[in-house]
Each structure stands twice: as structure tokens, then as C-alpha cells.
TIKEKOL-560186 format. One record per residue (C-alpha): chain; x, y, z; residue in one letter. Coordinates in pm, 1 decimal. Layout:
! residues N
unit = A X = X Y = Y Z = Z code = A;
...
! end
This chain:
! residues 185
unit = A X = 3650.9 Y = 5516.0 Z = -13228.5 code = X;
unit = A X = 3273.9 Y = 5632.5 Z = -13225.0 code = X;
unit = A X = 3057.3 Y = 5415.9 Z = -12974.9 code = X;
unit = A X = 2732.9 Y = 5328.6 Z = -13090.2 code = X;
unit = A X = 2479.1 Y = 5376.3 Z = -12814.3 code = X;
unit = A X = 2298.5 Y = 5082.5 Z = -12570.2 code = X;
unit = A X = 1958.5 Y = 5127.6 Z = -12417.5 code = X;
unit = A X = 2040.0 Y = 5331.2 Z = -12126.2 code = X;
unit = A X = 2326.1 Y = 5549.6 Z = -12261.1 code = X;
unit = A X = 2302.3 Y = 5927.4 Z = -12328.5 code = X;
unit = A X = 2285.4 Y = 6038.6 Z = -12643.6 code = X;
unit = A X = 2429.5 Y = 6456.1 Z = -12581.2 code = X;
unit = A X = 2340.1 Y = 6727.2 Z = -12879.3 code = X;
unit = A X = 2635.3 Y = 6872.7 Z = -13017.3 code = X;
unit = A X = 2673.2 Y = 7230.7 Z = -12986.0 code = X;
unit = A X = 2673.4 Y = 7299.6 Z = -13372.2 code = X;
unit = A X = 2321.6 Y = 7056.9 Z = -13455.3 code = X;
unit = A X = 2155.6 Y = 7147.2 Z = -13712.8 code = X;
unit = A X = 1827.0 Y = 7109.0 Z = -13585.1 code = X;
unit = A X = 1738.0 Y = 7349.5 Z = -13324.9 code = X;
unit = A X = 1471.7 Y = 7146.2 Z = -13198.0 code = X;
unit = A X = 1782.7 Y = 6979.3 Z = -13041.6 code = X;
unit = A X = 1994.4 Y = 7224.5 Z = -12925.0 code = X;
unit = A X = 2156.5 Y = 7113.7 Z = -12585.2 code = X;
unit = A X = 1960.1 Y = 6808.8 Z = -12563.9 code = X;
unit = A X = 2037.2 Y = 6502.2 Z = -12370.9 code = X;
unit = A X = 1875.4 Y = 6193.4 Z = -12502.0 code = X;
unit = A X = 1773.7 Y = 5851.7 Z = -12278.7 code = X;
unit = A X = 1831.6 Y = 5507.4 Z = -12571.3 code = X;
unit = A X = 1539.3 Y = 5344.2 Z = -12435.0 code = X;
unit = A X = 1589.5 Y = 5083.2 Z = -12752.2 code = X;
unit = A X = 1839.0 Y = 5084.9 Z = -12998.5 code = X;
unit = A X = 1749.9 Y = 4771.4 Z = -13283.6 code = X;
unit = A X = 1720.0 Y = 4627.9 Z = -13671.2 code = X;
unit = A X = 1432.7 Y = 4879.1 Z = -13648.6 code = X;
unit = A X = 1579.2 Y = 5187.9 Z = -13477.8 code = X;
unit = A X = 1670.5 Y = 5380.5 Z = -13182.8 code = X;
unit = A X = 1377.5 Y = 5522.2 Z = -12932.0 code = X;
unit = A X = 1444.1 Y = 5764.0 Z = -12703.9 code = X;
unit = A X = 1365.3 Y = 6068.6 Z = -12470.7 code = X;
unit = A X = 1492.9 Y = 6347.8 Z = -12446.8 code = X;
unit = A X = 1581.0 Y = 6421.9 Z = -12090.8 code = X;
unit = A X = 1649.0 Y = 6764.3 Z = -11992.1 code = X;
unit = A X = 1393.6 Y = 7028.9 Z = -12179.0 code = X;
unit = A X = 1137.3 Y = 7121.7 Z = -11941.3 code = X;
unit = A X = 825.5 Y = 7270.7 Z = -12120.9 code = X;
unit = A X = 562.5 Y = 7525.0 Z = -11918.5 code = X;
unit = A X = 293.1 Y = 7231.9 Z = -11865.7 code = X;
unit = A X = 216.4 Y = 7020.4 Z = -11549.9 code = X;
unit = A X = 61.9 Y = 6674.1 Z = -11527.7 code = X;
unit = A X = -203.4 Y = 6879.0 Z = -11402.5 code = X;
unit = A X = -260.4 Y = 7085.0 Z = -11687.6 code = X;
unit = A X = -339.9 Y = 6747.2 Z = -11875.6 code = X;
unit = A X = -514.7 Y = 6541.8 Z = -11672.1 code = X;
unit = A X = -828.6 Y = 6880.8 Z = -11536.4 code = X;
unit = A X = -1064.7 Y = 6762.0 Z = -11754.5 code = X;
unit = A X = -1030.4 Y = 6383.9 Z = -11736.5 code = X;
unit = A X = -1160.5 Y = 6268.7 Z = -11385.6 code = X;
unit = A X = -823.2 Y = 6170.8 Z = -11264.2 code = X;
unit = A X = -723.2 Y = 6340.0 Z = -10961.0 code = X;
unit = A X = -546.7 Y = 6666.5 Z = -11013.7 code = X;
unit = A X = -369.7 Y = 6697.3 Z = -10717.2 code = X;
unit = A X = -61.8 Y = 6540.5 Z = -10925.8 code = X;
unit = A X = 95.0 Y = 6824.8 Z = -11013.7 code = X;
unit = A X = 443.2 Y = 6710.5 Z = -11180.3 code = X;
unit = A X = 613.3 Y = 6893.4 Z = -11445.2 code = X;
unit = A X = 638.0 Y = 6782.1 Z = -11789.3 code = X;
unit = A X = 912.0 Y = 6776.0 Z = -12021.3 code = X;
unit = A X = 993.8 Y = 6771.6 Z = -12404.4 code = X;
unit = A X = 1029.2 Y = 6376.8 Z = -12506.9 code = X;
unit = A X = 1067.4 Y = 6472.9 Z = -12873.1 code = X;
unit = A X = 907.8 Y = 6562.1 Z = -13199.0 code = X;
unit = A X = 713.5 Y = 6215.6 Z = -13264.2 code = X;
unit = A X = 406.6 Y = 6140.2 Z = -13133.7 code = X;
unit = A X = 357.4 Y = 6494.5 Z = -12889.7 code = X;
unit = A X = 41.7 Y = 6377.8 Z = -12732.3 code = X;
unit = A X = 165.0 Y = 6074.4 Z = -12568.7 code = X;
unit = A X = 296.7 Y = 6053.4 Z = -12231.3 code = X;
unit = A X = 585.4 Y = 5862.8 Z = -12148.2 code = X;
unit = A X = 764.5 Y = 5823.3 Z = -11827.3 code = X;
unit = A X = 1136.4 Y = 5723.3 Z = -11762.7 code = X;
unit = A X = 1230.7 Y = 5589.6 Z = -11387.4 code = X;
unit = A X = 1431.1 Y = 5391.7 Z = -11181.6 code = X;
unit = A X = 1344.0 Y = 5013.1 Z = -11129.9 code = X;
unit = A X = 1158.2 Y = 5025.3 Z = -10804.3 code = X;
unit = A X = 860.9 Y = 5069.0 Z = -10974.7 code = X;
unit = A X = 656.8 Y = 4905.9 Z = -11205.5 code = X;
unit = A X = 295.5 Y = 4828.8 Z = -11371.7 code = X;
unit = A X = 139.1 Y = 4670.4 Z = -11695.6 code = X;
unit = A X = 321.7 Y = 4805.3 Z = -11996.8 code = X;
unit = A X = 678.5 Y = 4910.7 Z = -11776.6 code = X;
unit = A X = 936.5 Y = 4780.8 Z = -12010.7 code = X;
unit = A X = 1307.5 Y = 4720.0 Z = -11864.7 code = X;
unit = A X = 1536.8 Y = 4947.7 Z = -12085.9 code = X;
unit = A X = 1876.1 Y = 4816.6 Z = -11885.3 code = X;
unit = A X = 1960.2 Y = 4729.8 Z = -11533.6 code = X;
unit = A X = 1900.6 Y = 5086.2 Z = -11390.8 code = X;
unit = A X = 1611.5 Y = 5192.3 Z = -11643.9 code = X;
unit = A X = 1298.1 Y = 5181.4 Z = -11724.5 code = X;
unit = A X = 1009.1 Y = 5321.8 Z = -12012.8 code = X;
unit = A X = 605.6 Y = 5306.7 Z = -11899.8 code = X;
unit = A X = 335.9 Y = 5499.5 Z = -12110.0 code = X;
unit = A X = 24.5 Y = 5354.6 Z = -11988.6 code = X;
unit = A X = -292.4 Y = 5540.1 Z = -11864.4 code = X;
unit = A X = -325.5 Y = 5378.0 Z = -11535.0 code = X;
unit = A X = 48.5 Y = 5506.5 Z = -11433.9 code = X;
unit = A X = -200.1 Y = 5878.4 Z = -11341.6 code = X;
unit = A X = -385.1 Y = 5672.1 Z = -11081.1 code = X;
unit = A X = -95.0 Y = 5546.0 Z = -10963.4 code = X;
unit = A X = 60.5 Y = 5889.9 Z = -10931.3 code = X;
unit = A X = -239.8 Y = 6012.5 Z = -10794.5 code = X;
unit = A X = -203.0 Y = 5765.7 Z = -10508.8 code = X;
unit = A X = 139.6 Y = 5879.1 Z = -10445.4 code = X;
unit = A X = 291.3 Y = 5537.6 Z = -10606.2 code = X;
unit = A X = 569.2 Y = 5614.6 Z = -10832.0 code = X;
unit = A X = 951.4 Y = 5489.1 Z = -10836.6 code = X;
unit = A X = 1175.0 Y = 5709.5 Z = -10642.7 code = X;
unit = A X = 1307.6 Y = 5895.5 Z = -10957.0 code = X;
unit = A X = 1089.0 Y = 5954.2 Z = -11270.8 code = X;
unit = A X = 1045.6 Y = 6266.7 Z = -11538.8 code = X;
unit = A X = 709.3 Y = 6272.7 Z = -11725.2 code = X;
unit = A X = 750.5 Y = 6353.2 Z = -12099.1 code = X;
unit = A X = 549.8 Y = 6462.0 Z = -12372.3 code = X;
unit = A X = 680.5 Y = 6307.1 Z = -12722.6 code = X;
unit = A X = 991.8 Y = 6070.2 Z = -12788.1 code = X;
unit = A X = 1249.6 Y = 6123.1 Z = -13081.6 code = X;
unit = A X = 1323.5 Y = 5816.4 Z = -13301.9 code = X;
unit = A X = 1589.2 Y = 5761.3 Z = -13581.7 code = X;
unit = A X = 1494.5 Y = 5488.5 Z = -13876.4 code = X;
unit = A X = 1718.4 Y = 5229.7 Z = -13913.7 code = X;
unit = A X = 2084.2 Y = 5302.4 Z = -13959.3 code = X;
unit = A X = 2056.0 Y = 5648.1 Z = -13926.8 code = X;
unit = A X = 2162.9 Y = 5685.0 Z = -13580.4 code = X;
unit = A X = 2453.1 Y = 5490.9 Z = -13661.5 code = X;
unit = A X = 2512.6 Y = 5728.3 Z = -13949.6 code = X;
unit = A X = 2509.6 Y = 6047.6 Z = -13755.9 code = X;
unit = A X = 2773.1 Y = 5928.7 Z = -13517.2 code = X;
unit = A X = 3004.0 Y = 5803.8 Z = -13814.8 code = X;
unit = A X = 2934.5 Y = 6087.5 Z = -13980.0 code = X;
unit = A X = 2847.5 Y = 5952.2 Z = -14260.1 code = X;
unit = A X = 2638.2 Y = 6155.7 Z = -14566.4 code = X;
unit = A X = 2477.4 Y = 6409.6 Z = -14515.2 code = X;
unit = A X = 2567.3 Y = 6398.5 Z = -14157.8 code = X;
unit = A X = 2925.1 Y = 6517.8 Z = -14058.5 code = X;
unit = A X = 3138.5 Y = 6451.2 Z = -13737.1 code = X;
unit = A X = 3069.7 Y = 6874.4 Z = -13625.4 code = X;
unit = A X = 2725.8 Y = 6726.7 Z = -13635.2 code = X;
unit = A X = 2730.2 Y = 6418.0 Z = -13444.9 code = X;
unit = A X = 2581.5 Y = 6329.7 Z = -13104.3 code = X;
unit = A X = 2806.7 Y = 6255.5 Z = -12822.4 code = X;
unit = A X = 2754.3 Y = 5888.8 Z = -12624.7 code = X;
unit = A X = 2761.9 Y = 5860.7 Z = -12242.2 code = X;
unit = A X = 2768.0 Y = 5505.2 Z = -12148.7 code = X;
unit = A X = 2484.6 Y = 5402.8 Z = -11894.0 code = X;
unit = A X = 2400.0 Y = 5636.0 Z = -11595.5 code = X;
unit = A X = 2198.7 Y = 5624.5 Z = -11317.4 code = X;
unit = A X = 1829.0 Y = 5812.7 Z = -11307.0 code = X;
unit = A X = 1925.0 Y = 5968.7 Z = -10985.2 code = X;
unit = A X = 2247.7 Y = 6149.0 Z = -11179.4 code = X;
unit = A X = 2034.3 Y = 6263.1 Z = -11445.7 code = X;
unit = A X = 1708.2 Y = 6362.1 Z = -11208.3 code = X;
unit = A X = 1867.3 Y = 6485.9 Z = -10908.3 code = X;
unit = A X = 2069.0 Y = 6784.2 Z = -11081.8 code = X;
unit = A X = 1957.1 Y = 7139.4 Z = -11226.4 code = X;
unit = A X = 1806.8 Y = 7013.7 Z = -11542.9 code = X;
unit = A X = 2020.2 Y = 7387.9 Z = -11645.2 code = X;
unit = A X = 2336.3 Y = 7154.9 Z = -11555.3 code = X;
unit = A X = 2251.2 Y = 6839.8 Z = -11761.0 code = X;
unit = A X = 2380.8 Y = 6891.0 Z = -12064.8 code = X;
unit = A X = 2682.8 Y = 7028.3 Z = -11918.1 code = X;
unit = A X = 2774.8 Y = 6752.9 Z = -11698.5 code = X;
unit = A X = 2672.6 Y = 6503.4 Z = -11946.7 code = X;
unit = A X = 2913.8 Y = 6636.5 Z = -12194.8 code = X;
unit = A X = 3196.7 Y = 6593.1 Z = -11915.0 code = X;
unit = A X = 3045.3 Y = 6243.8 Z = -11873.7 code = X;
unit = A X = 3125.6 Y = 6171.6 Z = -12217.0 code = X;
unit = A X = 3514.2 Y = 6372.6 Z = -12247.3 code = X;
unit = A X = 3615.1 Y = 6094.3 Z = -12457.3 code = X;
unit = A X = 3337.8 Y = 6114.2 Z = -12712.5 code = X;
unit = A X = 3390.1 Y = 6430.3 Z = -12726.1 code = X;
unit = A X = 3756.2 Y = 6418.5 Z = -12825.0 code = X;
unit = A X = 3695.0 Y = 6128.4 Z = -13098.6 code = X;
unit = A X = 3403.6 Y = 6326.8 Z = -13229.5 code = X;
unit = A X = 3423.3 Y = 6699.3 Z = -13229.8 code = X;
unit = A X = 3830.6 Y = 6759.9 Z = -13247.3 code = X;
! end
């Protein structure tokens, strides 16, 4: 039986997908509705800094976080996924151990050292209309099942954010064993 993701669960790249933008991806369902599934891509570091953004905007650039790969759509938006313990205007609850914020005055507040104990700042999000999603993991036309992401049901941030971001795609396909037999054998 293929699960259909909730926000929170891990969407995991098979190793055969087709698009290479993807390879070895691990995906965050931040919202998963009649209009789609949103999400971040959680383990693809890219060679930028929070830094590198913000030098010529007045905010303080003594933030010096690294940035990661959210996905194709949207590149110059910043979006940040953390724990609960932290929250401002625009945070938006993605499940009980989640949450999404892409607002400008979440710099300040990393600036002043206030952000939730675990967080990765990303550049981008990945999307899928509606229905497709749900196609890909039935493998349905023009998808196939050698294609189809894995599901992980709900983690915490500090499982994801606390290991090798080298070790995340690993350990999230162990996560997921089960998917992994229904889908790729």
C-alpha cells in the first residue's frame, strides 16, 4: 500500500529519479491540499551563507548561517523550516513538531540571536500541482513505481538537523524500510 504524505512527513528521492535536480533529496510536506503539495527540500546544502545575501541590505551580517537548496520554484525566496519554540508574523504550523516562516523580519531576529533551537535556511521550495504527487507515488502515467518517492511518516527537526546532512538521505531511507519495500521491489 503506497502512503500518501501529511505535512510533516519526508518525502525521500528514489535512487533511479529522473530528474537530477533531485537526486538523493529529502523533502519536508509543509502542505499537502485540493491545491497541491509544498515542500522543502531538506538536505542539499548550496555554497552561500545568510551572509552572502543579506551584505548589501543593512541587516546585520554577523548572521552567518548556511543556506540550502529549497527547490526549483521561486529561487530567490527565503524560507525557513524549525522546531515550534519559535515563532513571528507569517510562522505557519505545518504539524505538531513543524513549522514554515518566510518573512523579512525573521533576519533581525536572527541577527539578535532569536531563532528556534533547530532551523535550516533555504533558498527555493518544490511544489507538485494537484494530483500529481499522488500520481508519482501510485505510479501512475508517465510516472512509474522505479520512479516514485519514498514516505517517512512525521519526524522530528532535531533528527533531520542534528545529523551529517551526507547521512540524511541515508537514514531517511531506513526511516521509511517499508516504503521502500511496497515501492521499489
Amino acid at each position: 500500500m503506497i502512503e500518501m504524505p501529511n505535512p510533516g512527513d519526508l518525502l525521500i528521492a528514489p535512487p533511479l529519479i529522473p530528474d537530477t535536480r533531485f537526486r538523493k533529496s529529502v523533502m519536508l510536506v509543509a502542505n499537502d491540499n485540493h491545491g497541491g503539495t509544498f515542500a522543502l527540500c531538506m538536505n542539499r546544502p548550496t555554497n552561500h551563507t545568510i551572509k552572502d545575501l543579506l551584505i548589501d541590505t543593512g541587516f546585520d551580517t554577523n548572521i552567518n548561517f548556511p543556506l540550502y537548496w529549497g527547490g526549483p520554484v521561486s529561487p530567490t525566496t527565503i524560507w525557513m523550516a524549525h522546531s515550534l519554540d519559535w515563532e513571528i508574523e507569517r510562522t505557519i504550523p505545518v504539524n505538531e513538531q513543524w513549522a514554515i516562516t518566510s518573512n523579512i523580519d525573521m533576519f533581525s531576529h536572527l541577527a539578535d540571536g532569536d531563532y528556534p533551537e533547530h532551523f535550516r535556511l533555504m533558498l527555493g521550495y518544490t511544489s507538485w500541482g494537484p494530483g500529481q504527487l499522488k500520481a508519482e507515488l501510485r505510479g501512475l502515467s508517465p510516472w512509474n513505481h522505479n520512479h516514485s518517492w519514498l514516505v517517512a511518516k512525521s519526524s522530528t527537526p532535531g533528527w533531520i538537523l542534528e545529523q551529517p546532512v551526507e547521512d540524511v538521505w541515508l537514514n531517511s531511507i531506513e526511516l521509511s524500510s517499508h516504503s521502500a519495500v511496497d515501492a521499489w521491489l
